[in-house]
N, C-alpha and C positions, 0 to 999 in steps of 0.2 A: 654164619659165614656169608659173606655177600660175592655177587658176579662180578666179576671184572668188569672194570668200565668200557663203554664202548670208546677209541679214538675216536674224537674229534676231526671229520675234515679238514683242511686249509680254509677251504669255502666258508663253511661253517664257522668261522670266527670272525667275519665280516658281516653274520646275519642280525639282525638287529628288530626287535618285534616293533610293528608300527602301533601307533594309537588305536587304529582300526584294528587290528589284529590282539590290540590289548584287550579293545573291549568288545569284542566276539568272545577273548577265553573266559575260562573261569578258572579259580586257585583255591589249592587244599593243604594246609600244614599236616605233614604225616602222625597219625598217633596211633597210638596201642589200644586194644577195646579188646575184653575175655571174651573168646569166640564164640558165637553162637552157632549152633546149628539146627536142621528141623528134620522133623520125622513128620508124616503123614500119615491121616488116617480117614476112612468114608464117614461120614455123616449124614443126618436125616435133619430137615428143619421142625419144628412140633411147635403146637401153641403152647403157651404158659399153661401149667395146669388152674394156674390158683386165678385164671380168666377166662377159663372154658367151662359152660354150661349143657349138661346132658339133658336131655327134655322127651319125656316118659309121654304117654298117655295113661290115665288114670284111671279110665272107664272103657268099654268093651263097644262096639261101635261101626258105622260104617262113615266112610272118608266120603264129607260131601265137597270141601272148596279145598283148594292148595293156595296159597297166597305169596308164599317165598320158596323159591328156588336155590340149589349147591350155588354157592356164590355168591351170595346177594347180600349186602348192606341189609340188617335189621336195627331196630330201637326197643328199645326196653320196653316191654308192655304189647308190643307190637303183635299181630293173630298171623301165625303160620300159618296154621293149617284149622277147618271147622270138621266135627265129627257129631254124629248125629248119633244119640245114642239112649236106649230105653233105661238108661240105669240115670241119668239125669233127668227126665220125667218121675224116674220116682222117689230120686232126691228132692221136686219139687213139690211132690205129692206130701212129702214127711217137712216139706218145710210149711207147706201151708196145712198138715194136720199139728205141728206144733203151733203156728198162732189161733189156731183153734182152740186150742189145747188151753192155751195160757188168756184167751181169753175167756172160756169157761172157767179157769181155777179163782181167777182175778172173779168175778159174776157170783161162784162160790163164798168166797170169802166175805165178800159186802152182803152174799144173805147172811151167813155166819153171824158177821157184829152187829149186824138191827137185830135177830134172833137173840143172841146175848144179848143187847143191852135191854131185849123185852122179857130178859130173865124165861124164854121158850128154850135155850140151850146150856151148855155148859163151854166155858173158857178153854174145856179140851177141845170141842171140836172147831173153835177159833183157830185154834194151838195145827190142827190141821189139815184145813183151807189152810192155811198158811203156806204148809208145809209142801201140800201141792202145788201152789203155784209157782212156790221156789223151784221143785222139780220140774215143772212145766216150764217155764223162764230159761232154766240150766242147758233143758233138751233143747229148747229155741237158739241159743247162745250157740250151744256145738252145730247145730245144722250152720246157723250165721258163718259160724268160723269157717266150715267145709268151704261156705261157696265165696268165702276172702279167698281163701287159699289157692282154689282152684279157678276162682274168677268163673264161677258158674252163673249162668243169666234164666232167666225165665225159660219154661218149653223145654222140649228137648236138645238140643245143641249143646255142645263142650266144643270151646276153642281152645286150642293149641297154643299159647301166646310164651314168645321170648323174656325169660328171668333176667334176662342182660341185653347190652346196644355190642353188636358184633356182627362177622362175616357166619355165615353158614356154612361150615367145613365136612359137612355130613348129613345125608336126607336118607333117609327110609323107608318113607311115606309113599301112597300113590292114589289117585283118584278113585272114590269106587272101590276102595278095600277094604275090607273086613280087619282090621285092628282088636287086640286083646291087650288088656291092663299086665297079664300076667309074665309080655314077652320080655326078657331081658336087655334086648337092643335097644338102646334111646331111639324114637323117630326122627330127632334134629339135634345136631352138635352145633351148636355158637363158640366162637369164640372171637377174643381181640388181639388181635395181631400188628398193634404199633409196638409190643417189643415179641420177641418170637425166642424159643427157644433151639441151640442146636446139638443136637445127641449125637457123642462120638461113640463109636465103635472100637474102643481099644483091644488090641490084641493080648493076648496069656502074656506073651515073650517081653511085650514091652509095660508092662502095670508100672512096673518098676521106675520106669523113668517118667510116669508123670504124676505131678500134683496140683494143688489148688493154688491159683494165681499165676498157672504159666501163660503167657502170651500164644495166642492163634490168630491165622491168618485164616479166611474162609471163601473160598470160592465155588461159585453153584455152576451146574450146567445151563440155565437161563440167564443167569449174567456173564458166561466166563468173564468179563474184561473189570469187573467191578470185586472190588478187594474188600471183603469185613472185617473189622478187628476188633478181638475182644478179650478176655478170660477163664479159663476155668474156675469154677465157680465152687462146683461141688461134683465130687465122684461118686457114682454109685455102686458101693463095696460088694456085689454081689457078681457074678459069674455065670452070664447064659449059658445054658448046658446044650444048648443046639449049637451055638455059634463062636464058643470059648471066648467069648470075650465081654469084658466089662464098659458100661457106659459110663462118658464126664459131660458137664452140660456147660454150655456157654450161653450167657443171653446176649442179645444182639438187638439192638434197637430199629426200628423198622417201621418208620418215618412217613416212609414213603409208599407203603407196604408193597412192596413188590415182591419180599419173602412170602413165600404159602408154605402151611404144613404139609406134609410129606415130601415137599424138593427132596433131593438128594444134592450135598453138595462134596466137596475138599476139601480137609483142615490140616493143615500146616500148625503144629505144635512146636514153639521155639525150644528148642535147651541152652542151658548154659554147658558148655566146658571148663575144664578147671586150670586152664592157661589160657594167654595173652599173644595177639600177633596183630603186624603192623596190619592198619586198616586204609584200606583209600576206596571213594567210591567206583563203581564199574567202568563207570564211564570214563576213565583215566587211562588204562588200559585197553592198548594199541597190541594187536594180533601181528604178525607180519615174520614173514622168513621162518615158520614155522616158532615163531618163540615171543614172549610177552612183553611188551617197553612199555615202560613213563617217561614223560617228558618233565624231566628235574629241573623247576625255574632259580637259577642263581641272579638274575639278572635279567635286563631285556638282551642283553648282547652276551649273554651265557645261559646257554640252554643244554642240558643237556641229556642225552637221549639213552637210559638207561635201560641196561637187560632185567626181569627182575621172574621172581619163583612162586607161583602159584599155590598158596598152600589150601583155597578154597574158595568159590563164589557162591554169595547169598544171595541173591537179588541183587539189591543195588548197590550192595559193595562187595572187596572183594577181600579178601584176608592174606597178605605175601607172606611168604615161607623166608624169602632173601630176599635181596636187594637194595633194600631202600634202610634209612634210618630214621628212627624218631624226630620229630622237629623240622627236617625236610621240608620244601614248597615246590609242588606239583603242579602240572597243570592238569585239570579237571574236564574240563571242559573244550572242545573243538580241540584238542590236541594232537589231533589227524592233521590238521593243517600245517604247525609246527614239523609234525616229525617229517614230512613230508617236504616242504621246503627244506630244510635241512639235510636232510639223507638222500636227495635223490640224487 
């Protein structure tokens, strides 16, 4: 059911939009669009999991040099932190008692085969210099590995070095401190954050109305004025028992990396409803005498200035209840100006 039209002034039918006044407006054919509306929920930003590296120390030790700092641009391969430590001297000690090792078994063996071939021994004990030096080679190989792994150097020192190129989102370390292999805390968190993740916090009441691929809007307290848009992605079916509510994740690209983990920000989660109502954008919609108008373009020389029924605002458009019909041509834009010559 629509509002009665407003009468037309006398005036009012001698007005006429000038060229200038045509192109300051703007125009909108009215149409239908299944309503949307949004619920809101808190958020936490987090890095990817599947590009954040936790970084242990391995040996027991005291903290001689710090190298990076919370915040700081790292490279892959790059020394955090150096720790100076007697269990890496006597890693070096067993590495240089294996090439000992295997240089004696190797020394072994070639008396072995002049002894055989001077018919002084037997083929078994060939058969077992052999066998030694393969064991002594084997042990040499695993130390090898140890100090690939850990990038251990000569002397006593173990550095700290970055498994990935990332920010540092977490330090634990401190100059001058006593360090043990066996503490569960990583000493330094890495991670990359050109795309960032954002955890919502769904309530018990509302599980129900969300899923994966619904549209979100996201806005942080360090940016308010900058709008993110993205997806749900994936929800994660399980229920905090502290905080009753379930987390869905959105990734968010992050270019420019101004997102950090742990922000806090606002997500705006779109729904569909399950009907249709006229749509125009906000900006059409003129307040005034307590009640809402459009300006209905028939013409430059019929204009005219319609009551209409607010059935809901989204941002940047608005959803009418009454007033207007499908197909309709509005004016969008500057249409304060309009109703304003005309009505006063």
């Amino acid at each position: 059911m629509y509002a009665c039209k407003k009468k037309i002034p006398e005036t009012a039918t001698a007005f006429s939009m000038s060229e200038t006044m045509m192109q300051k407006c703007e125009f909108y054919t009215v149409q239908k669009q299944q309503v949307k509306n949004k619920i809101r929920f808190f958020g936490r930003i987090t890095a990817d999991n599947n590009k954040t590296a936790q970084i242990f120390s391995v040996v027991n030790g005291v903290v001689k040099n710090i190298y990076a700092e919370l915040g700081d641009y790292v490279k892959q391969g790059q020394v955090l932190a150096s720790v100076q430590s007697g269990e890496v001297a006597l890693f070096e000690k067993e590495r240089l008692d294996a090439v000992s090792d295997v240089a004696v078994a190797e020394k072994n063996l070639q008396v072995a085969k002049e002894l055989f071939a001077g018919k002084l021994n037997s083929e078994k004990d060939v058969i077992a210099a052999q066998k030694e030096l393969e064991k002594a080679k084997a042990e040499l190989n695993r130390i090898n590995e140890i100090y690939n792994i850990y990038s251990l150097k000569n002397g006593s020192v173990f550095n700290i070095t970055a498994p990935i190129s990332g920010f540092v989102i977490s330090k634990k370390i401190n100059q001058n401190e006593l360090i043990r292999s066996d503490i569960a805390e990583p000493v330094f968190s890495i991670a990359e954050i050109n795309e960032v993740w954002v955890l919502i916090n769904i309530h018990e009441s509302d599980i129900a109305k969300i899923h994966v691929g619904q549209e979100v809007s996201i806005k942080t307290l360090a940016f308010p004025d900058t709008v993110y848009k993205g997806r749900i992605d994936k929800i994660f079916n399980a229920i905090d028992p502290e905080t009753k509510s379930m987390k869905a994740r959105v990734k968010i690209p992050n270019k420019d990396l101004k997102l950090k983990p742990e922000m806090s920000s606002m997500v705006s989660v779109q729904l569909l409803e399950d009907h249709e109502k006229i749509v125009v954008p906000s900006s059409a919609i003129i307040f005034d005498k307590n009640k809402y108008w459009v300006m209905v373009f028939h013409d430059r020389k019929n204009i005219e200035t319609r009551k209409v029924e607010i059935y809901r605002e989204a941002d940047d458009i608005t959803y009418i209840k009454s007033g207007l019909n499908e197909g309709e041509k509005i004016i969008s834009k500057n249409g304060i100006l309009i109703y304003d010559a005309i009505n006063d």
